[in-house]
mmCIF file of the C-alpha atoms, coordinates in Angstrom:
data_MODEL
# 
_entry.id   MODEL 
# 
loop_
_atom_site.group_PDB 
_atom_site.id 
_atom_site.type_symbol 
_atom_site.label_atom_id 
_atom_site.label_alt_id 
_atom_site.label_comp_id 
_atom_site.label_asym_id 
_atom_site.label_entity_id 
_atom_site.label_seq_id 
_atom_site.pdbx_PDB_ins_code 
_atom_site.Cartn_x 
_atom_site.Cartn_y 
_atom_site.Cartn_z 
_atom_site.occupancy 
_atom_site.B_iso_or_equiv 
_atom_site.pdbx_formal_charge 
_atom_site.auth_seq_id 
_atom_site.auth_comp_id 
_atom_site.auth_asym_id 
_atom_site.auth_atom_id 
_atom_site.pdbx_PDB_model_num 
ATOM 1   C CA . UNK A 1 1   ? 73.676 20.989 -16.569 1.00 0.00 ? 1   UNK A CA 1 
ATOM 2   C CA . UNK A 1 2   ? 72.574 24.274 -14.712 1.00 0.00 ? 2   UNK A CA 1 
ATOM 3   C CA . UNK A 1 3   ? 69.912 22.214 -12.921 1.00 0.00 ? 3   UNK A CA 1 
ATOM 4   C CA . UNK A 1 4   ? 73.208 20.159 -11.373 1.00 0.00 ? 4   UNK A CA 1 
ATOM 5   C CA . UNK A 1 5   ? 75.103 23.460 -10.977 1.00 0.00 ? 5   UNK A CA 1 
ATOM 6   C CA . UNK A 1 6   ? 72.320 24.640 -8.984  1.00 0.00 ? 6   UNK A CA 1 
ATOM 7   C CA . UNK A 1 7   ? 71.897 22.090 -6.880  1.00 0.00 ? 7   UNK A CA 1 
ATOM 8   C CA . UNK A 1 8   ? 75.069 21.409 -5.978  1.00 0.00 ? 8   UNK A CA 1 
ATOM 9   C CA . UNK A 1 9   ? 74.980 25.186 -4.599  1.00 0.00 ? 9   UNK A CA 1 
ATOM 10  C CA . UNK A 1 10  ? 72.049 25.020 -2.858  1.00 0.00 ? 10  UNK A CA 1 
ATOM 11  C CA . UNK A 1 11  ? 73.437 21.911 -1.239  1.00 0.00 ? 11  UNK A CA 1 
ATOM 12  C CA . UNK A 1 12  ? 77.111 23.838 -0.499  1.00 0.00 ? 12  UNK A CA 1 
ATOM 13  C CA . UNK A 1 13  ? 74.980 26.242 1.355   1.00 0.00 ? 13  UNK A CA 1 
ATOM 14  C CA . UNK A 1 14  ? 73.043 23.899 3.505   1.00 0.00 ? 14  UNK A CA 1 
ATOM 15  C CA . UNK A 1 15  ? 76.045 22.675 4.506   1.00 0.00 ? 15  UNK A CA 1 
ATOM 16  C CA . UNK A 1 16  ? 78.365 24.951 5.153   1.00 0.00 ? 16  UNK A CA 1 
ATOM 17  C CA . UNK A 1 17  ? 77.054 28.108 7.311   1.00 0.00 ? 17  UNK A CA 1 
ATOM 18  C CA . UNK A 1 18  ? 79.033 30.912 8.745   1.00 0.00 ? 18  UNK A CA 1 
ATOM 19  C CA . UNK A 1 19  ? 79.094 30.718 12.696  1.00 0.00 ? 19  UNK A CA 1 
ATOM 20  C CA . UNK A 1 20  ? 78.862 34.021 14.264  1.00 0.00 ? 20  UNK A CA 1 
ATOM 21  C CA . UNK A 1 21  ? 80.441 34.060 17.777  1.00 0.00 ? 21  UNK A CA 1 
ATOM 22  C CA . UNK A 1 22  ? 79.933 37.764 20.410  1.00 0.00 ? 22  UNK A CA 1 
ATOM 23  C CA . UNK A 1 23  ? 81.372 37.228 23.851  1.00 0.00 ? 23  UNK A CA 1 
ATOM 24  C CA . UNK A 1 24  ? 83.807 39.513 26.120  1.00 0.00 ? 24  UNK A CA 1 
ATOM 25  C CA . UNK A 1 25  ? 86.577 37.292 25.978  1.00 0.00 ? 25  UNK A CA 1 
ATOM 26  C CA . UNK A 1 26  ? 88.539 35.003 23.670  1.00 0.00 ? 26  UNK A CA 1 
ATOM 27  C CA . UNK A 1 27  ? 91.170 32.740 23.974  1.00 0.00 ? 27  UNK A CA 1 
ATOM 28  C CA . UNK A 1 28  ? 92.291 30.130 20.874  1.00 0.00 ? 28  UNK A CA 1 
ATOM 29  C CA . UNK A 1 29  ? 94.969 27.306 21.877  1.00 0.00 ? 29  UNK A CA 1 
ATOM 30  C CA . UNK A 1 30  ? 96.485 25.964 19.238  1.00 0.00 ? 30  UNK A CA 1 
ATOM 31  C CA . UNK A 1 31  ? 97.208 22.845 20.917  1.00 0.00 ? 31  UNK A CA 1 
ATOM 32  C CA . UNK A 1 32  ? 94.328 21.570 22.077  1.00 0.00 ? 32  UNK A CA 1 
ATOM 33  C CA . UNK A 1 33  ? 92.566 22.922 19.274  1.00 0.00 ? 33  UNK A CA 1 
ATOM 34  C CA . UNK A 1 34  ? 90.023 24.929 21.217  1.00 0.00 ? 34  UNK A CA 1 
ATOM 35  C CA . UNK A 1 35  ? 88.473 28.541 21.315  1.00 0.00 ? 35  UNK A CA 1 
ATOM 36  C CA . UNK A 1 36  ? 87.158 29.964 24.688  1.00 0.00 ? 36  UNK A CA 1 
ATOM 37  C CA . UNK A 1 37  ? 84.900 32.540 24.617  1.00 0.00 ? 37  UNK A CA 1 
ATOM 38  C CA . UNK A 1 38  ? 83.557 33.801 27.876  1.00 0.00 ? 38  UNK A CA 1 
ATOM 39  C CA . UNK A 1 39  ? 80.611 36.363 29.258  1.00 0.00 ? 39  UNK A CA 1 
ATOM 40  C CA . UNK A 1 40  ? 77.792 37.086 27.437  1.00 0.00 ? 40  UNK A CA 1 
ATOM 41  C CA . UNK A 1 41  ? 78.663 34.426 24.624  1.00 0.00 ? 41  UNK A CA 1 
ATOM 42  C CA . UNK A 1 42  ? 76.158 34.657 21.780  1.00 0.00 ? 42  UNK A CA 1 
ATOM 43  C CA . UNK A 1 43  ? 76.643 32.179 18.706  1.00 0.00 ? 43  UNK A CA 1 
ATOM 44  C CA . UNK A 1 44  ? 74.754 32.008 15.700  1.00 0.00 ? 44  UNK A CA 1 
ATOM 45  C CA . UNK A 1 45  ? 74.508 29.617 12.903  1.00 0.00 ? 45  UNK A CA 1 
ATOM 46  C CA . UNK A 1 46  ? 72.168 30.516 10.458  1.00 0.00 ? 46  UNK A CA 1 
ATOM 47  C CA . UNK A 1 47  ? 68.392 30.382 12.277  1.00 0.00 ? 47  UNK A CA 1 
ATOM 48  C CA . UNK A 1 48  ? 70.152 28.402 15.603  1.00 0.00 ? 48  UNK A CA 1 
ATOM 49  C CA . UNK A 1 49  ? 71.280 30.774 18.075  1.00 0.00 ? 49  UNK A CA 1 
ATOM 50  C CA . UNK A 1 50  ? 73.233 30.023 21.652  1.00 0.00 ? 50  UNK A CA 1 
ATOM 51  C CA . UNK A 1 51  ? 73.412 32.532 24.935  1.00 0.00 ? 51  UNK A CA 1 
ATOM 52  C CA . UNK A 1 52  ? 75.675 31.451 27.615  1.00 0.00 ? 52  UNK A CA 1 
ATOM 53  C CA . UNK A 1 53  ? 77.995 32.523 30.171  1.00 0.00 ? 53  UNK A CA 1 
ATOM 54  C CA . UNK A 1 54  ? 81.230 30.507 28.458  1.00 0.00 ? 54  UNK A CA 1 
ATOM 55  C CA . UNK A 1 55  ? 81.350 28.355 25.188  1.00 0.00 ? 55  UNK A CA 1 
ATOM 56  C CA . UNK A 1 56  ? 84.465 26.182 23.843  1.00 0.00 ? 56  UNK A CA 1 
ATOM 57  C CA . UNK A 1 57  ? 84.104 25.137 20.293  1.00 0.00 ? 57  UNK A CA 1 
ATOM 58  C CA . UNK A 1 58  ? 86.565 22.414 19.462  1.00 0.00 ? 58  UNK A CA 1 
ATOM 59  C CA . UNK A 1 59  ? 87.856 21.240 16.194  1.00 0.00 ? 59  UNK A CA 1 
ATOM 60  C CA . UNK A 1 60  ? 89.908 18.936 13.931  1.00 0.00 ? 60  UNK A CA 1 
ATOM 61  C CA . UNK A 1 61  ? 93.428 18.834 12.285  1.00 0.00 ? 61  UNK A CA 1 
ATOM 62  C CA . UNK A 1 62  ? 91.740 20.604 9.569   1.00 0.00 ? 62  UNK A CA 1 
ATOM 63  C CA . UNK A 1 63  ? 90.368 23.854 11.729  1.00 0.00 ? 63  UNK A CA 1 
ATOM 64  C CA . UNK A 1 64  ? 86.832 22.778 11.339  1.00 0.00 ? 64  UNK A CA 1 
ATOM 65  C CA . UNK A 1 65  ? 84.513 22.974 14.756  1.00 0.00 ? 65  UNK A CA 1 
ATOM 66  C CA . UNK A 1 66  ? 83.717 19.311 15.820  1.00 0.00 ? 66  UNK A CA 1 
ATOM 67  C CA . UNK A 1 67  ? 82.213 20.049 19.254  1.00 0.00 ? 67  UNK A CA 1 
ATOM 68  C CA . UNK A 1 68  ? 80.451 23.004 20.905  1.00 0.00 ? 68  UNK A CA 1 
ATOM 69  C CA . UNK A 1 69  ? 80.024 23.010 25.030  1.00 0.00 ? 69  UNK A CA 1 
ATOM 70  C CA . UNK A 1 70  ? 78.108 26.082 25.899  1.00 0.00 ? 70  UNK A CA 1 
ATOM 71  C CA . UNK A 1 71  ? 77.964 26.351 29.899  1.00 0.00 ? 71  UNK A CA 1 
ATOM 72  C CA . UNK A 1 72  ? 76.440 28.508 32.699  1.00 0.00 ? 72  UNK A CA 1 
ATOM 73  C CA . UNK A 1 73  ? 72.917 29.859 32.089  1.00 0.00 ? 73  UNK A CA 1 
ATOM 74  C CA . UNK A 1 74  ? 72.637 28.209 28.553  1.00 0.00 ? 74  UNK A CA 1 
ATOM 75  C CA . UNK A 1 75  ? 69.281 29.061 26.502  1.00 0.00 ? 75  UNK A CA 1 
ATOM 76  C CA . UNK A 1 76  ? 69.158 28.574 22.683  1.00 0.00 ? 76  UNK A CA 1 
ATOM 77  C CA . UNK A 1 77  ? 66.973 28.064 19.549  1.00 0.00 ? 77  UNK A CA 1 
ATOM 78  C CA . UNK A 1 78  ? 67.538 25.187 17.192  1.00 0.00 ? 78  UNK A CA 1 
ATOM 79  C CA . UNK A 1 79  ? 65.764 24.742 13.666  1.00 0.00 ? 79  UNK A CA 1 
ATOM 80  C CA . UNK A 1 80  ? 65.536 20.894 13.495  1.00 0.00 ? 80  UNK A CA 1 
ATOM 81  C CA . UNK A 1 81  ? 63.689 21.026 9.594   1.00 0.00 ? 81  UNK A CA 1 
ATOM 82  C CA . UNK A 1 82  ? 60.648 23.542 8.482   1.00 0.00 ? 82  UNK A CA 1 
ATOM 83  C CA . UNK A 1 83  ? 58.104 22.011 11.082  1.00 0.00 ? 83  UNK A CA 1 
ATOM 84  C CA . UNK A 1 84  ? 60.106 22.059 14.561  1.00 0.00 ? 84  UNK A CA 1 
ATOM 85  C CA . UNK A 1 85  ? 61.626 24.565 16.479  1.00 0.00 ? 85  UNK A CA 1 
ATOM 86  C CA . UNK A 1 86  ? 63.082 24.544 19.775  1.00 0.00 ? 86  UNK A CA 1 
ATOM 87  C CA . UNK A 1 87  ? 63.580 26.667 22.343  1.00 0.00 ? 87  UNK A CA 1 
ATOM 88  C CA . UNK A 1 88  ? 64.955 25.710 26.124  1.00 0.00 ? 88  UNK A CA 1 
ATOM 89  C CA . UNK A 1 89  ? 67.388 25.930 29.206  1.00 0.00 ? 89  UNK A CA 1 
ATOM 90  C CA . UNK A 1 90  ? 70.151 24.211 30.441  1.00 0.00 ? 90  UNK A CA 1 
ATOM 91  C CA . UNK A 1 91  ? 73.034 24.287 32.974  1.00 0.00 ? 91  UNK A CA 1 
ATOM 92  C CA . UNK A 1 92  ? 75.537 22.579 30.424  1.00 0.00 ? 92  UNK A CA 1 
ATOM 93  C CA . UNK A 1 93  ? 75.018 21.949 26.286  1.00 0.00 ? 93  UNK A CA 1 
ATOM 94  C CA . UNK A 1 94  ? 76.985 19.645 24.153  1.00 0.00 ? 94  UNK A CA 1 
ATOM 95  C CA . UNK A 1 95  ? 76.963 19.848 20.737  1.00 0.00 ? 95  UNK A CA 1 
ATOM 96  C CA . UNK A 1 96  ? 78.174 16.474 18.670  1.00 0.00 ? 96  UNK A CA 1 
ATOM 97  C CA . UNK A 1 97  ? 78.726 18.164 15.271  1.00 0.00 ? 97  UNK A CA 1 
ATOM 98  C CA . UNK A 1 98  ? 79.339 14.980 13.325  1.00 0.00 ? 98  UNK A CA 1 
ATOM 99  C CA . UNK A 1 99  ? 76.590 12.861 14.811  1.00 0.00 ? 99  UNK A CA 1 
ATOM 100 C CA . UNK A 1 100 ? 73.955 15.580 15.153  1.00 0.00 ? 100 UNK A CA 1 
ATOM 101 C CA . UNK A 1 101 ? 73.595 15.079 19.031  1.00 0.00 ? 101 UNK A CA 1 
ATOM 102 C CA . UNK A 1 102 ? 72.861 17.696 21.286  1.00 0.00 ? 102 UNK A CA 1 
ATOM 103 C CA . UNK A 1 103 ? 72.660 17.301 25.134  1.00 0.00 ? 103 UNK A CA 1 
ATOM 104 C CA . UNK A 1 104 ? 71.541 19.191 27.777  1.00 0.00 ? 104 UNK A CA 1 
ATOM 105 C CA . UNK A 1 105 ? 72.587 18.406 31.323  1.00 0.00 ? 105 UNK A CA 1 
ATOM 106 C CA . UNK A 1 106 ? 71.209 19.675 34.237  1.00 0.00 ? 106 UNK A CA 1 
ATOM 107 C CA . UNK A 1 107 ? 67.684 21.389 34.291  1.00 0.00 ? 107 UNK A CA 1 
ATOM 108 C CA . UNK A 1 108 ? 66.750 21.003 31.283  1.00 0.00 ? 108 UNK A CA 1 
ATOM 109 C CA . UNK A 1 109 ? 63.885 22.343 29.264  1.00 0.00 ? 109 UNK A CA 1 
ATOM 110 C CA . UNK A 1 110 ? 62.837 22.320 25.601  1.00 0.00 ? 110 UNK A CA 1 
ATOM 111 C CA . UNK A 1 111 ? 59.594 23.440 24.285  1.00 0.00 ? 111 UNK A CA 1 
ATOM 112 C CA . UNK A 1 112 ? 58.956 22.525 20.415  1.00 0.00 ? 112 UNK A CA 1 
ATOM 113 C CA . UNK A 1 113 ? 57.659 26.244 19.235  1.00 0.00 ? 113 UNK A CA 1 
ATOM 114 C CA . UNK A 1 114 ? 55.010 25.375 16.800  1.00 0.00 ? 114 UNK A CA 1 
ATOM 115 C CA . UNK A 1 115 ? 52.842 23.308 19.202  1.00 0.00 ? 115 UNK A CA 1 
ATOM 116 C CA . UNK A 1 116 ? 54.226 24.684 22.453  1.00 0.00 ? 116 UNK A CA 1 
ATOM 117 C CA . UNK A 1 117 ? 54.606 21.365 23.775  1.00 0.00 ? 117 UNK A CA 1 
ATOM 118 C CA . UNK A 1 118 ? 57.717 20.848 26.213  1.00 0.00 ? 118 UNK A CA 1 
ATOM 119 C CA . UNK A 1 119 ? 60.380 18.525 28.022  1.00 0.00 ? 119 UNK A CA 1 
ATOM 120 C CA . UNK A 1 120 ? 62.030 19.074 30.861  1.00 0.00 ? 120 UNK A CA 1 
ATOM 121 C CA . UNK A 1 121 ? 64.687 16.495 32.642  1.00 0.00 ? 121 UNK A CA 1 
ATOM 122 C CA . UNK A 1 122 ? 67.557 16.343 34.471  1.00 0.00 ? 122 UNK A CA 1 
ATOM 123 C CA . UNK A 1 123 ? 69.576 15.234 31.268  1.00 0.00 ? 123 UNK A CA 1 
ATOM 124 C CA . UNK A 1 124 ? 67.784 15.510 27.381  1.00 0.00 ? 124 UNK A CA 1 
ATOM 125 C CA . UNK A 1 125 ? 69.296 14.270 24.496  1.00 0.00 ? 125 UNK A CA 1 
ATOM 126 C CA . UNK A 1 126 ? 68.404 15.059 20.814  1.00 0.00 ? 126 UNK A CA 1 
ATOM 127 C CA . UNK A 1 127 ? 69.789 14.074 17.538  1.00 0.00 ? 127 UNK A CA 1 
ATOM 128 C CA . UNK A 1 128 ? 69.329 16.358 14.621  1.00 0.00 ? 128 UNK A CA 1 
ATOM 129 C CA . UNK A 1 129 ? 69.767 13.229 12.292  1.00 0.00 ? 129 UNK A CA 1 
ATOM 130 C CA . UNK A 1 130 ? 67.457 10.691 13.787  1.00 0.00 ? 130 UNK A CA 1 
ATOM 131 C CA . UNK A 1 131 ? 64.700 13.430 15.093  1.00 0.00 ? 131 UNK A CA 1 
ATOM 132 C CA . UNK A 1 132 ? 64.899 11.127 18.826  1.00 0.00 ? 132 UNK A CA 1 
ATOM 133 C CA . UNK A 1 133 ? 64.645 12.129 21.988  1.00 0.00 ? 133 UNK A CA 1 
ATOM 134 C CA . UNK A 1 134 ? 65.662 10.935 25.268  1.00 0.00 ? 134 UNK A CA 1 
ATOM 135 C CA . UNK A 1 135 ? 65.078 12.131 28.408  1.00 0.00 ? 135 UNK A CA 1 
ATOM 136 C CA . UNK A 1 136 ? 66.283 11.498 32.055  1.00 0.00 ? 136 UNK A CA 1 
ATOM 137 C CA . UNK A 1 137 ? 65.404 12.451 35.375  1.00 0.00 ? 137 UNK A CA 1 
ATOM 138 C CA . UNK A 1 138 ? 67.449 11.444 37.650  1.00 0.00 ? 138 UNK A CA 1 
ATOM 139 C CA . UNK A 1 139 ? 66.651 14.010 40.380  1.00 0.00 ? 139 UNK A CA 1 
ATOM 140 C CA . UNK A 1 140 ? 63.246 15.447 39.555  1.00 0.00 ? 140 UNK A CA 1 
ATOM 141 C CA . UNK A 1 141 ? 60.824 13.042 37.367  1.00 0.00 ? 141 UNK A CA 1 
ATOM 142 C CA . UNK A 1 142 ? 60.760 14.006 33.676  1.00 0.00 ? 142 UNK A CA 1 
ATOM 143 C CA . UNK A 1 143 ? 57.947 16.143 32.547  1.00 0.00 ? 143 UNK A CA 1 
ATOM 144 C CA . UNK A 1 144 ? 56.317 16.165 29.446  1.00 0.00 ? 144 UNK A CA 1 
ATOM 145 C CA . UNK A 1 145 ? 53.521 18.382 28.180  1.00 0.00 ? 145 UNK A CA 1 
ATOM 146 C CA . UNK A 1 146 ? 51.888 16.748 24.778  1.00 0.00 ? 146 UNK A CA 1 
ATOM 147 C CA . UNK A 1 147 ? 48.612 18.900 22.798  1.00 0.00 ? 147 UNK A CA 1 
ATOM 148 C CA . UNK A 1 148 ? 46.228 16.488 22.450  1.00 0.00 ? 148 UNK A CA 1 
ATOM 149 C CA . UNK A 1 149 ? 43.292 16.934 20.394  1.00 0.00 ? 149 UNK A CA 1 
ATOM 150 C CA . UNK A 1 150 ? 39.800 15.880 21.653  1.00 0.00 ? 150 UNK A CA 1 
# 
């Protein structure tokens, strides 16, 4: 019985994480269901942290945040599991809560820590779920650096 106790703690945890939002401004409408935060935004979810110049987080009936759009000089670290870290760039991020999708529009750049390999793309999406990765460049060709072991 403690074993089950414990887990289902250890899973509570995982799931639910307190997010830590810094910026110089903040605006909450209770209509659309949407906080503003603006200049020198930092958010932090347990190891995943977001800089940016302005980030909305949206949510549901219930208060809970559904969507994150971080935008204007956007750099960040994500934890994807134990193995892969990354670290990048964008003009505009959107964060799909629900679906684990993150994309990154306009020069974009990730590059996984652990290997120092990297992406970059006019448009990158990754899903936290599925571990894929798309990339497009619709300007400038996509670039991707892979170690390769001879």
């Amino acid at each position: 019985m403690k074993k089950i106790i414990y887990l289902f703690a250890v899973v509570s945890f995982l799931i639910s994480a307190e997010l830590k939002i810094t910026s110089k401004f903040f605006n909450y409408d209770s209509k659309k269901l949407e906080s503003i935060f603006k200049g020198d935004v930092n958010a932090t979810k347990r190891s995943d942290n977001i800089l940016c110049n302005e980030l909305i987080v949206y949510f549901n009936k219930n208060k809970k945040p559904i969507k994150y759009i971080a935008i204007g000089n956007v750099r960040f670290i994500f934890k994807m599991d134990e193995n892969s870290t990354y670290k990048g760039k964008t003009d505009k991020l959107t964060y799909l809560l629900m679906t684990g999708e993150i994309i990154l529009n306009g020069n974009a750049f990730i590059k996984k820590i652990e290997t120092n390999e990297s992406i970059s793309g006019d448009i990158i999406k990754i899903n936290r779920i599925t571990k894929n990765i798309e990339v497009e460049g619709n300007k400038k060709p996509v670039n991707i650096i892979i170690k390769v072991d001879e």
